[in-house]
mmCIF file of the C-alpha atoms, coordinates in Angstrom:
data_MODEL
# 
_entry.id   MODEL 
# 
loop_
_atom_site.group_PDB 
_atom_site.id 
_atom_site.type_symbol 
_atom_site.label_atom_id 
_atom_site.label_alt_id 
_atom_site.label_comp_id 
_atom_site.label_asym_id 
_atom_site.label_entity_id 
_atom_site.label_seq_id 
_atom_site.pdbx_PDB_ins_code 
_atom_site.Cartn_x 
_atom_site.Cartn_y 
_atom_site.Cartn_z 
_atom_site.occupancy 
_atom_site.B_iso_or_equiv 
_atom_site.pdbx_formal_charge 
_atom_site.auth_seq_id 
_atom_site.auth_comp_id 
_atom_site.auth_asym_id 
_atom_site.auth_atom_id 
_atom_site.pdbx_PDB_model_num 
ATOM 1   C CA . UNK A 1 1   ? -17.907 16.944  -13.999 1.00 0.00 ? 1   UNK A CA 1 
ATOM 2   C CA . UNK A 1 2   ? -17.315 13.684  -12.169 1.00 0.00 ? 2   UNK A CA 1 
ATOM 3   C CA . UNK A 1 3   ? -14.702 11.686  -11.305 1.00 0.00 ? 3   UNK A CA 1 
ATOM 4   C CA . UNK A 1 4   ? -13.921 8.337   -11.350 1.00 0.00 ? 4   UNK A CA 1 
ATOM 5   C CA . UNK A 1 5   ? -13.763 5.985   -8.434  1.00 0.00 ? 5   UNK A CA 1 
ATOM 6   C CA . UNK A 1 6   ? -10.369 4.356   -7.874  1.00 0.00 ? 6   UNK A CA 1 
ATOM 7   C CA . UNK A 1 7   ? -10.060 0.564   -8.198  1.00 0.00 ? 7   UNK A CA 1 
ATOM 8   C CA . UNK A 1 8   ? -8.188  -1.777  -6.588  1.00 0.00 ? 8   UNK A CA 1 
ATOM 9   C CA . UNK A 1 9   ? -5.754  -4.094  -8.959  1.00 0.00 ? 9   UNK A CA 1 
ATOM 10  C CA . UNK A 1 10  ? -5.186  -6.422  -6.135  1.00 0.00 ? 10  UNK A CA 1 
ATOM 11  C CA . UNK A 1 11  ? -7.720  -7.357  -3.390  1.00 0.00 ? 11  UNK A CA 1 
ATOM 12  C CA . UNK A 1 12  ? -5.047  -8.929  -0.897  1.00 0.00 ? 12  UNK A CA 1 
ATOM 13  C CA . UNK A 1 13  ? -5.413  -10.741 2.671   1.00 0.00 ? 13  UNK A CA 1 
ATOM 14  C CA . UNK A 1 14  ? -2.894  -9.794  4.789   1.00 0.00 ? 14  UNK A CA 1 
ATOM 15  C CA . UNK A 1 15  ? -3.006  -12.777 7.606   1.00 0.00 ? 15  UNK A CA 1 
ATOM 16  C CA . UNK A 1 16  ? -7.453  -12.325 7.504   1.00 0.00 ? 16  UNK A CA 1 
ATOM 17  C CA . UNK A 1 17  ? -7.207  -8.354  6.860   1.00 0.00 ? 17  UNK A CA 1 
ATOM 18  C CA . UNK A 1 18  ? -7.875  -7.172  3.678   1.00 0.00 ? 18  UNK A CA 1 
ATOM 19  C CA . UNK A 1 19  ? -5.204  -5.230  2.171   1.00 0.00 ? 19  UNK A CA 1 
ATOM 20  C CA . UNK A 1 20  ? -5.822  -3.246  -1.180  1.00 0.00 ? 20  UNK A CA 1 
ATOM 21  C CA . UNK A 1 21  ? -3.237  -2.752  -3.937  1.00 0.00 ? 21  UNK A CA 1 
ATOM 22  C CA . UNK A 1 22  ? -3.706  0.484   -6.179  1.00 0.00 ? 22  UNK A CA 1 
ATOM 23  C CA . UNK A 1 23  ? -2.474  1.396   -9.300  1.00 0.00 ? 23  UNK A CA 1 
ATOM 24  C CA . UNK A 1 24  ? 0.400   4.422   -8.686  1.00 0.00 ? 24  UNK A CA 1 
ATOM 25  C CA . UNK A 1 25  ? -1.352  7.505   -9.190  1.00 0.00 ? 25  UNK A CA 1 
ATOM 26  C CA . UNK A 1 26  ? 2.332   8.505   -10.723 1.00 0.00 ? 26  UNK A CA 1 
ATOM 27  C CA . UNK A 1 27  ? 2.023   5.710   -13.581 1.00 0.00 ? 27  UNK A CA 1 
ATOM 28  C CA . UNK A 1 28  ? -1.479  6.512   -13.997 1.00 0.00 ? 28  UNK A CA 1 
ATOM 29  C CA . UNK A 1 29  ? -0.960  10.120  -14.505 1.00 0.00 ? 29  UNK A CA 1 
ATOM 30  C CA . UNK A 1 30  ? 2.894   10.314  -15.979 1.00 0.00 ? 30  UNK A CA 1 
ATOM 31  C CA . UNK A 1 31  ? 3.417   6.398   -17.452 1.00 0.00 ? 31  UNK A CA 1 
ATOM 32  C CA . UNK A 1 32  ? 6.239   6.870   -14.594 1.00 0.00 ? 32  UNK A CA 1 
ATOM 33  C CA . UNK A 1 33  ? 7.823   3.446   -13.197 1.00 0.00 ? 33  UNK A CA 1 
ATOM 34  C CA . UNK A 1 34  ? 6.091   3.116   -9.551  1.00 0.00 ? 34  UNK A CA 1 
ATOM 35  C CA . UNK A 1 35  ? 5.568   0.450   -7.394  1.00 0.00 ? 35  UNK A CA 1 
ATOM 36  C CA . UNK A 1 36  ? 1.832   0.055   -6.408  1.00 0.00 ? 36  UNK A CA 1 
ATOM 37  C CA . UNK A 1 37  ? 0.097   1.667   -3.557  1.00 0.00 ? 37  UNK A CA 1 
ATOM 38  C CA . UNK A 1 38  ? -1.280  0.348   -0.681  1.00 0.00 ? 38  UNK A CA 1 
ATOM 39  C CA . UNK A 1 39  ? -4.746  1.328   1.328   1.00 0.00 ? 39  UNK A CA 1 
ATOM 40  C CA . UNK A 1 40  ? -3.758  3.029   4.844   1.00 0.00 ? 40  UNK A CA 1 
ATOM 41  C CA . UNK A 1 41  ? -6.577  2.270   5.629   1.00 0.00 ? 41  UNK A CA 1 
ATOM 42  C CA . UNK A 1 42  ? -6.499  -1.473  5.297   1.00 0.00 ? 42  UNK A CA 1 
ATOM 43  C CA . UNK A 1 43  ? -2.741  -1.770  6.459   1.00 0.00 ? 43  UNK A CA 1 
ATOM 44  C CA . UNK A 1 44  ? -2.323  0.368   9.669   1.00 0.00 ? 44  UNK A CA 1 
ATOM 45  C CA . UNK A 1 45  ? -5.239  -1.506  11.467  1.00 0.00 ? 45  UNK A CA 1 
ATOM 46  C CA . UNK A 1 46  ? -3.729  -4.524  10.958  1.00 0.00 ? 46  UNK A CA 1 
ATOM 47  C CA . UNK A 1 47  ? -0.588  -3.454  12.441  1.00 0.00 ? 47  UNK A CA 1 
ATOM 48  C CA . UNK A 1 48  ? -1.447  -1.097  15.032  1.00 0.00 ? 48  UNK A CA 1 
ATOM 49  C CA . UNK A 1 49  ? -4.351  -3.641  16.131  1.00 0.00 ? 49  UNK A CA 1 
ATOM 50  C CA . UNK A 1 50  ? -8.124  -2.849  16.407  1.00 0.00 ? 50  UNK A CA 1 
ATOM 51  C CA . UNK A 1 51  ? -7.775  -0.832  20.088  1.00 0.00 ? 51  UNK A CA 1 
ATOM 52  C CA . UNK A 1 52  ? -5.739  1.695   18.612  1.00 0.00 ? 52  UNK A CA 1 
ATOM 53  C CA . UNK A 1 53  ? -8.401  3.881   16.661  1.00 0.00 ? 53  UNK A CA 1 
ATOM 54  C CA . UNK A 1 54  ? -7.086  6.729   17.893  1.00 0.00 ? 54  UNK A CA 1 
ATOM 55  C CA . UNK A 1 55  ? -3.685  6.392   16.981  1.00 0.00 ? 55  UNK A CA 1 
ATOM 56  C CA . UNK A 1 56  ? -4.783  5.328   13.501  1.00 0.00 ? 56  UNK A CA 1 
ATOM 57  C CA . UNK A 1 57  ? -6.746  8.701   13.097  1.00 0.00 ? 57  UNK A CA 1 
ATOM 58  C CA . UNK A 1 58  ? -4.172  10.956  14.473  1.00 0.00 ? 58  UNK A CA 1 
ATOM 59  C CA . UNK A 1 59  ? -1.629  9.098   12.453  1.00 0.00 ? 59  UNK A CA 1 
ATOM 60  C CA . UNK A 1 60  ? -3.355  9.307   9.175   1.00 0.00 ? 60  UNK A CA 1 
ATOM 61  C CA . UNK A 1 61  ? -3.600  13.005  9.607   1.00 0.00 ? 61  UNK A CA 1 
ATOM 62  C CA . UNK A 1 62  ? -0.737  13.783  10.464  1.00 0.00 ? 62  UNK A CA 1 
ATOM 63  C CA . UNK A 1 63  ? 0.350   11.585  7.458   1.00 0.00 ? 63  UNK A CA 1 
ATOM 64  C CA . UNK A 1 64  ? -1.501  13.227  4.777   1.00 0.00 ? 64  UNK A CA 1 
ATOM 65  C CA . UNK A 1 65  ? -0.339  17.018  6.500   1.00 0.00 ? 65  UNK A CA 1 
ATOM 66  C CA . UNK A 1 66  ? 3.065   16.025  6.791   1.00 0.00 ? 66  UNK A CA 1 
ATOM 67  C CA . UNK A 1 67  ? 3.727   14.449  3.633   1.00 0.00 ? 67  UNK A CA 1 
ATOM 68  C CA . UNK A 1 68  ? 2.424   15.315  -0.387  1.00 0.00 ? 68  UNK A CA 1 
ATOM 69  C CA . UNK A 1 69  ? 2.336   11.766  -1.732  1.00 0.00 ? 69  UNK A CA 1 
ATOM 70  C CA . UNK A 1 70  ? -0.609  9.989   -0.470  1.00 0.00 ? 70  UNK A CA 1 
ATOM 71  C CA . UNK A 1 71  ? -3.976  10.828  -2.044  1.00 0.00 ? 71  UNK A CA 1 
ATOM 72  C CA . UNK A 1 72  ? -7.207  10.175  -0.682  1.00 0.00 ? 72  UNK A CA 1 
ATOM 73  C CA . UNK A 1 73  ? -9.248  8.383   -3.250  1.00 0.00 ? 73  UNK A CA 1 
ATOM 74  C CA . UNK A 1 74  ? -13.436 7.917   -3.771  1.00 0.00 ? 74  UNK A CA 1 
ATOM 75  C CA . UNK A 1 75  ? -13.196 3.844   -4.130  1.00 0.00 ? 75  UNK A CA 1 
ATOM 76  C CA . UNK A 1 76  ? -17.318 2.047   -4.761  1.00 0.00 ? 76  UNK A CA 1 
ATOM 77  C CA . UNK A 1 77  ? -16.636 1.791   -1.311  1.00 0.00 ? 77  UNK A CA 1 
ATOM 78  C CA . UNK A 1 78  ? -15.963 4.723   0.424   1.00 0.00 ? 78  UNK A CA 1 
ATOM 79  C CA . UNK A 1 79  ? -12.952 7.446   0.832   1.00 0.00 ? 79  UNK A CA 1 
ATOM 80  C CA . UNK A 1 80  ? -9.526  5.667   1.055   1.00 0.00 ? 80  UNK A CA 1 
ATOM 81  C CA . UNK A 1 81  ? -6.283  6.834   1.719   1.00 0.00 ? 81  UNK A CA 1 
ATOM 82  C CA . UNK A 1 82  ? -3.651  5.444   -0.152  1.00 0.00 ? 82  UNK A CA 1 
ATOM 83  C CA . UNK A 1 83  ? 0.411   5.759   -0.178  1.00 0.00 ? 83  UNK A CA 1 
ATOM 84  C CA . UNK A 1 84  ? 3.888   4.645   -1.771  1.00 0.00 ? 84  UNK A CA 1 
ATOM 85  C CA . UNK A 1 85  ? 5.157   1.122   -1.112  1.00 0.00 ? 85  UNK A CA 1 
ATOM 86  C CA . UNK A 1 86  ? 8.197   2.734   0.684   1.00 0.00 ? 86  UNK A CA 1 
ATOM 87  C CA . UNK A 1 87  ? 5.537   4.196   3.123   1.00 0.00 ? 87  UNK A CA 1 
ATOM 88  C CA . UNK A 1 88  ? 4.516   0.900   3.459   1.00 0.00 ? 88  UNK A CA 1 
ATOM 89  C CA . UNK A 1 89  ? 7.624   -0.772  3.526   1.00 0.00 ? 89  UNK A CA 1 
ATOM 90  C CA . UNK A 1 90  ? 8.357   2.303   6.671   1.00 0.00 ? 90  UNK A CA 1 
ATOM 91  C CA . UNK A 1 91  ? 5.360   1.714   8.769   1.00 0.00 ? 91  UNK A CA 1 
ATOM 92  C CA . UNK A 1 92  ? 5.850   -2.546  8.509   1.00 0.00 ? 92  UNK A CA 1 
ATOM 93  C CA . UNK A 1 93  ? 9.997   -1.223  9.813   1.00 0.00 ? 93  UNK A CA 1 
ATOM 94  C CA . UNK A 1 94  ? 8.534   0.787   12.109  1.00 0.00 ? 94  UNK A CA 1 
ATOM 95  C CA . UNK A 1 95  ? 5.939   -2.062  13.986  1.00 0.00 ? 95  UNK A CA 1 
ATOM 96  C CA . UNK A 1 96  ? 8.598   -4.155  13.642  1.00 0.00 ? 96  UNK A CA 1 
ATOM 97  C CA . UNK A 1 97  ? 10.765  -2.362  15.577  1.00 0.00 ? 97  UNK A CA 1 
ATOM 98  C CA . UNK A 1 98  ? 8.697   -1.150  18.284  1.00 0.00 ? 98  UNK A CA 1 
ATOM 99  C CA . UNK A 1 99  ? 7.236   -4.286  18.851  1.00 0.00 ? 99  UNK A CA 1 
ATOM 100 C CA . UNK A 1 100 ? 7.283   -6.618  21.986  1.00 0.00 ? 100 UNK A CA 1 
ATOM 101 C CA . UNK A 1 101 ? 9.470   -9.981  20.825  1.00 0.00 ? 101 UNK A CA 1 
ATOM 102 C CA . UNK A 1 102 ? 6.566   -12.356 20.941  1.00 0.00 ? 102 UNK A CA 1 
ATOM 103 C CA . UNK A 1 103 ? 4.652   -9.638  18.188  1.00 0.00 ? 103 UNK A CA 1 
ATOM 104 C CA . UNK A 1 104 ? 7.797   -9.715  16.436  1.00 0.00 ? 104 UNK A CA 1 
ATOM 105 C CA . UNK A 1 105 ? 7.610   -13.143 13.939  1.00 0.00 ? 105 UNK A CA 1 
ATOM 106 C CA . UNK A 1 106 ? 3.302   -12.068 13.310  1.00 0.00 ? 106 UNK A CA 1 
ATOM 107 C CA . UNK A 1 107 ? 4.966   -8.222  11.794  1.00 0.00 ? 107 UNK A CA 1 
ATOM 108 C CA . UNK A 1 108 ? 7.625   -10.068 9.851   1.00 0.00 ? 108 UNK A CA 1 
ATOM 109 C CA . UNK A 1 109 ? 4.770   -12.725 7.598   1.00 0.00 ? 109 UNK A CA 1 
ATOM 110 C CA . UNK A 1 110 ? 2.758   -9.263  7.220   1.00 0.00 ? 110 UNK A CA 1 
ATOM 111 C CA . UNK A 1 111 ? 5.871   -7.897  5.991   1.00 0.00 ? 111 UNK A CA 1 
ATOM 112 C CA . UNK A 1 112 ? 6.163   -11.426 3.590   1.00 0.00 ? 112 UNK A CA 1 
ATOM 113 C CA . UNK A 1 113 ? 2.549   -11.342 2.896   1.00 0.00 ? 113 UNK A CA 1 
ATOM 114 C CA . UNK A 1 114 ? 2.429   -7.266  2.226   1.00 0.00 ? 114 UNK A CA 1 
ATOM 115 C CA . UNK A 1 115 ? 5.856   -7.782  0.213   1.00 0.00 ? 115 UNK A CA 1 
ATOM 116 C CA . UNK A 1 116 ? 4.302   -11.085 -2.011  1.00 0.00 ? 116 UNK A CA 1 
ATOM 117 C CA . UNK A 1 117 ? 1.032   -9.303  -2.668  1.00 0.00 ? 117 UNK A CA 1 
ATOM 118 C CA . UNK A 1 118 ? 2.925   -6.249  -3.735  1.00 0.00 ? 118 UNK A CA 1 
ATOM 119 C CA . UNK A 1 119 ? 4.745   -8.205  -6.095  1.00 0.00 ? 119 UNK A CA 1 
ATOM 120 C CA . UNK A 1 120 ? 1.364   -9.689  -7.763  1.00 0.00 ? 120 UNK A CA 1 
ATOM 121 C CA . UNK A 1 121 ? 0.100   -6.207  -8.086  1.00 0.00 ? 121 UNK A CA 1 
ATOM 122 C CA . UNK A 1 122 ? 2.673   -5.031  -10.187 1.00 0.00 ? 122 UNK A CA 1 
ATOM 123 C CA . UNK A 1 123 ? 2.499   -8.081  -12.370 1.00 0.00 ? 123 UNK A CA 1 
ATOM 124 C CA . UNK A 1 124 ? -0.989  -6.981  -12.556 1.00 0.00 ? 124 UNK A CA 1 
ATOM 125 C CA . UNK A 1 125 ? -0.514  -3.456  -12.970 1.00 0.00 ? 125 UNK A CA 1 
ATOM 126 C CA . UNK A 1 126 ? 2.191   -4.420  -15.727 1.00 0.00 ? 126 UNK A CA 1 
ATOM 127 C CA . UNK A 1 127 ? 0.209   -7.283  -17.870 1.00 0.00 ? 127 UNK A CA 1 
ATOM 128 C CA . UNK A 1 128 ? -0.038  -4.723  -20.714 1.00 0.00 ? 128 UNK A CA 1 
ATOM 129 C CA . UNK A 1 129 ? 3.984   -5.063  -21.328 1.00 0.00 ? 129 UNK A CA 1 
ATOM 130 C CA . UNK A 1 130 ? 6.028   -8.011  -22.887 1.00 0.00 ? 130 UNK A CA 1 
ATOM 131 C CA . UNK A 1 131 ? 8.198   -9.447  -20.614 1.00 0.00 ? 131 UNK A CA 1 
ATOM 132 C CA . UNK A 1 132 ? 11.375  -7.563  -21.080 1.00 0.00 ? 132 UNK A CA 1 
ATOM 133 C CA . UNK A 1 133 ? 9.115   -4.512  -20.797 1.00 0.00 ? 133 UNK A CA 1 
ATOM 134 C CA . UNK A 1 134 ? 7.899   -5.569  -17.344 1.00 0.00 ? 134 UNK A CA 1 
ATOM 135 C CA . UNK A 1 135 ? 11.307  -6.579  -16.012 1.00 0.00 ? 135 UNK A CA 1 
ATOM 136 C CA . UNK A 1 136 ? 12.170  -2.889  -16.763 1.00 0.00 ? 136 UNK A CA 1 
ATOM 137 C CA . UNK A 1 137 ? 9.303   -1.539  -15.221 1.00 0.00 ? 137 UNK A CA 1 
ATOM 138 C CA . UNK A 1 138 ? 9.766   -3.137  -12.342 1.00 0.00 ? 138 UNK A CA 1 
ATOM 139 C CA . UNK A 1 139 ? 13.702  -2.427  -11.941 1.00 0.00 ? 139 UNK A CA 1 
ATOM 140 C CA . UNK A 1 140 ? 12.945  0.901   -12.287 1.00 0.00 ? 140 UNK A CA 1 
ATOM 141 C CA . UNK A 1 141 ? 10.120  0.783   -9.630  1.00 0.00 ? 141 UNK A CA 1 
ATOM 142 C CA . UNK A 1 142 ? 12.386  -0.098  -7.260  1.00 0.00 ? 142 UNK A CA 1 
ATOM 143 C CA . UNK A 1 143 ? 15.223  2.665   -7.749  1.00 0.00 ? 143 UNK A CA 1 
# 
């Protein structure tokens, strides 16, 4: 038995990073009203920076230990670990608040560009419904 690879619905660029958009593994499994999910993988570099490797790794395991909703996923190109927008939406808080002021206004347009993207991905993930449909999918997303 195989499985099959996960695919992003929205190839992003976060500021020159790429940043991938997943369908929710909850709406592809239960039809459930979820915001998409994001790539760890692709986000935490981009905010922790490129020196901190080892902060990335420790953090993504302790991530995955500490908390049952993101997955690791087989993508065409490679193993992926992907989570909830509000983990994303946490992390972004997070750098935002711990950073130096003159980091400060770079975090907040990845929190604009993350946030925009995020929004395009669930129009994607949601082209199936009629608009009324959609606006309902997405209000209950986001409660």
């Amino acid at each position: 038995m195989s499985a099959s690879l996960a695919v992003p619905i929205l190839d992003g660029d976060l500021m020159g990073s790429r940043l991938r958009y997943f369908p929710s593994p909850l709406y592809q499994s239960f039809r459930q009203a979820d915001m998409p999910w994001h790539a760890v993988d692709d986000l935490w570099p981009v905010l922790l920076g490129t020196d901190c490797e080892d902060a990335f790794r420790i953090g993504k395991g302790k991530l995955r230990s500490d908390w049952r909703d993101p997955r690791t996923v087989a993508t065409p190109e490679g193993i992926v670990t992907i989570a909830p927008h509000f983990m994303a939406e946490g992390i972004i808080a997070a750098a935002l608040g711990l950073a130096p002021p003159p980091q400060r206004d770079r975090i907040k347009k990845l929190r604009g560009s993350y946030r925009r993207q995020c929004t395009e991905a669930l129009k994607l993930m949601t082209a199936h419904l009629p608009p009324m449909g959609k606006l309902a999918f997405a209000l209950a997303a986001m409660g």
